[in-house]
C-alpha angles and dihedrals in degrees: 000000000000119000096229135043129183125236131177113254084239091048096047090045086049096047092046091053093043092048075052103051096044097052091044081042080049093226127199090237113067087138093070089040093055085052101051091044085055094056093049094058091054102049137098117235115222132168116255097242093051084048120115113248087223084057114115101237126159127302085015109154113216152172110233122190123213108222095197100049096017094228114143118215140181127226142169126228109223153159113264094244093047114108108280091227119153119336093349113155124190123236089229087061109103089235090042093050082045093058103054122124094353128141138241095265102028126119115230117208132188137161110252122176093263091053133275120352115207125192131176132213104241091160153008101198095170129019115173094217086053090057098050101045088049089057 
């Protein structure tokens, strides 16, 4: 696992709020909450438009190897009140929290009651700040 991750200015101001609004909401999932908070604390902020289209953002859709059973999956990062449509994956998740600011190429790791997951970046296929800068 890498030391530093990158998040957007506006993703990191929106998961702040929303680590905030679920413990004074006193949430059942302070869990989550202590690892996304973790992950904050650890990221880079970056503005939208400086960000690299192959960076794992919010509502990034991506293609996500596992390195132990070889399946390839897609899932999208999003907001834990956004639609759960296909492959939609919550932030709150504890994959979804893991994959977070990564890059194409890089391993995620992170501890699973069987043991330790580990998942590579093959793909961003959409990024949101991509898109918009493109346009």
């Amino acid at each position: 696992m890498r030391n530093r991750i990158y998040i957007t200015s506006e993703d990191f101001d929106r998961l702040c709020r929303l680590v905030r609004g679920r413990r004074a909401g006193h949430a059942a999932d302070h869990g989550y909450l202590d690892m996304l908070e973790g992950e904050l604390d650890r990221a880079e902020i970056v503005e939208s438009h400086t960000i690299p289209p192959d960076v794992v953002t919010m509502n990034s859709e991506v293609r996500l190897k596992d390195l132990d059973s070889g399946e390839v999956k897609m899932y999208r990062l999003v907001f834990p009140n956004q639609s759960r449509g296909d492959h939609a994956v919550s932030i709150l998740a504890p994959i979804g929290t893991a994959m977070l600011g990564y890059r194409v190429g890089d391993v995620i790791e992170w501890p699973v009651p069987k043991g330790l997951r580990r998942l590579q970046v093959l793909d961003v296929v959409s990024q949101p700040e991509s898109a918009a800068v493109a346009s």
